[in-house]
KEDRENLUM-493890 format. One record per residue: residue in one letter; x, y, z of N, C-alpha, C, CB in turn. Coordinates in steps of 0.05 Angstrom, whole numbers, padded with zeros to 5 digits, always signed. Each point is the difference from the previous one (the first is absolute). Glycine has a CB too. Layout:
% residues N
aXYZXYZXYZXYZ;...
END
This chain:
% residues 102
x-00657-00957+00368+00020+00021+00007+00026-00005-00015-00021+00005+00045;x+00030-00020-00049+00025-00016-00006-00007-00001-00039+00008-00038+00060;x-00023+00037-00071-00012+00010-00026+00003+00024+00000-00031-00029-00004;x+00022+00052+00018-00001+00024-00013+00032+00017+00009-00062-00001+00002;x+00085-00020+00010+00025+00014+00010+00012-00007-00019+00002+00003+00045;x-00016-00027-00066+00020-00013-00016-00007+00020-00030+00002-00058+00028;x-00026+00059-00028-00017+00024-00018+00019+00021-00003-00048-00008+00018;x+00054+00021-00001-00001+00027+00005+00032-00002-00004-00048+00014+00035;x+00061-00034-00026+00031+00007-00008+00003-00006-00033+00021-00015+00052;x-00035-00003-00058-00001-00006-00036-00002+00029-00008-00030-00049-00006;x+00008+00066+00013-00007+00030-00014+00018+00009-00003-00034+00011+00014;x+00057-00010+00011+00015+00018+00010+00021+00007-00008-00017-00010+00026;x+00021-00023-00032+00032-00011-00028-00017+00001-00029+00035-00047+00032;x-00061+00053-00040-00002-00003-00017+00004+00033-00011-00023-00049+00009;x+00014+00074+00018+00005+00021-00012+00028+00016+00002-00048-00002+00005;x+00063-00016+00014+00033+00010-00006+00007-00010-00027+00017-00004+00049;x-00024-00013-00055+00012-00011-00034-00016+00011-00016+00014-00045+00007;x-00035+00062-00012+00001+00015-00023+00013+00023-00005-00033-00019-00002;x+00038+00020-00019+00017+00021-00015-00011+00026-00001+00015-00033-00026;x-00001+00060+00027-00017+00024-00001+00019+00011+00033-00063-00020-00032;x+00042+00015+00049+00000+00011+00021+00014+00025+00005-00008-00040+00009;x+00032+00051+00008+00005+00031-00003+00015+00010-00025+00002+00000+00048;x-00014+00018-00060+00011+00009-00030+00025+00028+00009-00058-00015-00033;x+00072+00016+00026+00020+00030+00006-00001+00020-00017+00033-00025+00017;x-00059+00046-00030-00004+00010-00012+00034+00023-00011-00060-00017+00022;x+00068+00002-00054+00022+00014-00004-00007+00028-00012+00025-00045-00005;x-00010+00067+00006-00011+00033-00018+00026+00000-00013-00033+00036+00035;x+00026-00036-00063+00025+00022-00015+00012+00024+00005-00016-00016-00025;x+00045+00017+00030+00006+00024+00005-00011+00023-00015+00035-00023+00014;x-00042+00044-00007-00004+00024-00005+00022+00022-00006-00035-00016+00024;x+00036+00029-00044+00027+00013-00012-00015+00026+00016+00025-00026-00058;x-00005+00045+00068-00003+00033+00006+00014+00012-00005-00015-00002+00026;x+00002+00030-00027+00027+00016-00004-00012+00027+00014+00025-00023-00051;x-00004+00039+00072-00013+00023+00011+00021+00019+00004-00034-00025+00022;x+00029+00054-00020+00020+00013+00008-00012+00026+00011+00031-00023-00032;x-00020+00039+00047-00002+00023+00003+00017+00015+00004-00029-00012+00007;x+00026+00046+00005+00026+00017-00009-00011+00026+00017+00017-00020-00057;x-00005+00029+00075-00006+00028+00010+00022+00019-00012-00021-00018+00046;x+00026+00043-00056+00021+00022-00001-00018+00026+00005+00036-00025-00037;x-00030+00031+00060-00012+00033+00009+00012+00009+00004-00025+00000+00014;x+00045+00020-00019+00018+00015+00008+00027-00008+00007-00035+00019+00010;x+00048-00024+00023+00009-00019+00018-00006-00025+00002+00003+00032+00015;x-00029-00041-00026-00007-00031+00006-00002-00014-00022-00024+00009+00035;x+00042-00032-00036+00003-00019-00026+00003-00022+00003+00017+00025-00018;x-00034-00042+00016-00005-00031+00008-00018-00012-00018+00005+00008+00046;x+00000-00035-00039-00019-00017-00021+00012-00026-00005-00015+00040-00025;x-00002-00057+00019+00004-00035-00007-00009+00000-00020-00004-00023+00035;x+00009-00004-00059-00010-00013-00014+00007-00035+00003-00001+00049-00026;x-00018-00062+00015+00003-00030+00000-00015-00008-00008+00017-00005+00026;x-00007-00026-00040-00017-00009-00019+00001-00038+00013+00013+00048-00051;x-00020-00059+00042-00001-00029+00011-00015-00020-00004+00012+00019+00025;x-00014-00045-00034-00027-00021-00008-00003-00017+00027+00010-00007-00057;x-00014+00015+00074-00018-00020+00021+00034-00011+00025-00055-00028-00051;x+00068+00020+00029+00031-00024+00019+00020+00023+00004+00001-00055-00028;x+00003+00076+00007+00025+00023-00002-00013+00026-00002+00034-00029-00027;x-00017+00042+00044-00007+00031-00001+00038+00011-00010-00054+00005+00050;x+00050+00018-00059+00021+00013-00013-00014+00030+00000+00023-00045-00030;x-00008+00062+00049+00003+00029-00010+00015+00019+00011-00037-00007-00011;x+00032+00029+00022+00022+00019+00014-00015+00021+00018+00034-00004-00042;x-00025+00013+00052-00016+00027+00019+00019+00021+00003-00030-00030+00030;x+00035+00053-00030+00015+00025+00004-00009+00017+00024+00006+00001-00049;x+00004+00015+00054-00008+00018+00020+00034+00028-00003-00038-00053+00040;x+00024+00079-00031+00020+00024-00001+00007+00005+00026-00017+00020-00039;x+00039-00025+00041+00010-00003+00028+00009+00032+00016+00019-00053-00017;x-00028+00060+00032+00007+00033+00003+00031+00009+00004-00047+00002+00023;x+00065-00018-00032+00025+00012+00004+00009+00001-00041+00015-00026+00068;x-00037+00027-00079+00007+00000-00030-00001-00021-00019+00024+00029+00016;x-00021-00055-00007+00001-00015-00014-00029-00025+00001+00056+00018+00003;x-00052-00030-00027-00021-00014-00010+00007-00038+00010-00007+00046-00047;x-00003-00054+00068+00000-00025-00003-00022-00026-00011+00028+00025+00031;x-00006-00038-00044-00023-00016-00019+00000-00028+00014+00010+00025-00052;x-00023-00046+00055+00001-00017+00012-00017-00029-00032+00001+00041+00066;x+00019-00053-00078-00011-00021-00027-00002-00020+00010+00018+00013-00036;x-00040-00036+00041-00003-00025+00001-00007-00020-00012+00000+00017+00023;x-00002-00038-00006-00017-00021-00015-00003-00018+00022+00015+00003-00050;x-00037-00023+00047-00012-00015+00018-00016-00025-00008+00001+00042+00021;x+00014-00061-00010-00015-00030-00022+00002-00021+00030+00028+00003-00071;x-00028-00024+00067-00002-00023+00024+00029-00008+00013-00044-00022-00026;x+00067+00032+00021+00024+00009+00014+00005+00018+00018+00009-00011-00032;x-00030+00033+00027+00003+00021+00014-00010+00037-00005+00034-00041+00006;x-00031+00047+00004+00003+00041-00006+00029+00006-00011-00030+00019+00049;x+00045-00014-00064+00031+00005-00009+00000+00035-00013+00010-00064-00016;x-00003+00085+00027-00002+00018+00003+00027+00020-00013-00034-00021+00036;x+00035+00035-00048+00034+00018-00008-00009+00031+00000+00025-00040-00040;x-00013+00048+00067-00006+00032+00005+00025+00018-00007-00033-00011+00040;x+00019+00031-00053+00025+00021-00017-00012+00028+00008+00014-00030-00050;x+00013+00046+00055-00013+00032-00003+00011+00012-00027+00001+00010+00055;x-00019+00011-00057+00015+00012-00021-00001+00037+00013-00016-00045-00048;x+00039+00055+00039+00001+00033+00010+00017-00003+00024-00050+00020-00014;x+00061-00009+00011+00021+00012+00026-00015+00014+00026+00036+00014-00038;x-00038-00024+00065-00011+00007+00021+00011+00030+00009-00007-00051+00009;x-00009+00069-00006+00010+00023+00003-00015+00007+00026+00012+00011-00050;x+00010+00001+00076-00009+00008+00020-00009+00026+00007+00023-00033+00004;x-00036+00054+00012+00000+00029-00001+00020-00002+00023-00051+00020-00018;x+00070+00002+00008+00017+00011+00024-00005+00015+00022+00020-00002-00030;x-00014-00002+00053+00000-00002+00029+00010+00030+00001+00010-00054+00015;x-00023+00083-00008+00016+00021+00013-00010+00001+00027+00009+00028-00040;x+00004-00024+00059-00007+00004+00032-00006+00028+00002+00031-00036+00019;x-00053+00037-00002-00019+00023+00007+00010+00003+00023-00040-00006-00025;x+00044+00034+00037-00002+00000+00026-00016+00023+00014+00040-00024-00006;x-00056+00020+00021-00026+00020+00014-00023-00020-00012+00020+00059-00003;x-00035-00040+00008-00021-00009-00005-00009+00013-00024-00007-00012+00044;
END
């Protein structure tokens, strides 16, 4: 008995000490690049972005119904999301007349 506890812990240190054991399979980043774009009439939206696996970088728009165009440019790496939103066009409201009856 006392043979095969002594056995069996030899194996045991003999297979923690070889080399190999869990491997961390590494992947090369992968470069992309994507975008898309709606304009129908009233509707105007759309993203593009491009990025290798660690950084993304692009922008997204959208037509905001009071006239103007907001654009939203980023970028995105292991710091963070860092974002700079701009409109462009002057917001234009429809004017208010009061009805009265029905």
């Amino acid at each position: 008995m006392f043979t095969s506890v002594v056995l069996m812990s030899m194996l045991v240190a003999a297979g923690v000490a070889l080399p190999g054991g869990y491997q961390q399979i590494s992947y090369a980043p992968i470069p992309y690049n994507f975008n898309y774009g709606v304009n129908a009439g009233a509707t105007n939206f759309g993203q593009e972005e491009s990025g290798n696996g660690g950084n993304a970088k692009g922008s997204y728009w959208v037509q905001l119904p009071d006239g103007r165009l907001e654009r939203v440019d980023y970028w995105a790496d292991g710091s963070g999301y860092h974002a700079t939103v701009s409109f462009e066009g002057t917001a234009k409201h429809p004017s208010y007349t009061p009805s009265y009856g029905y």
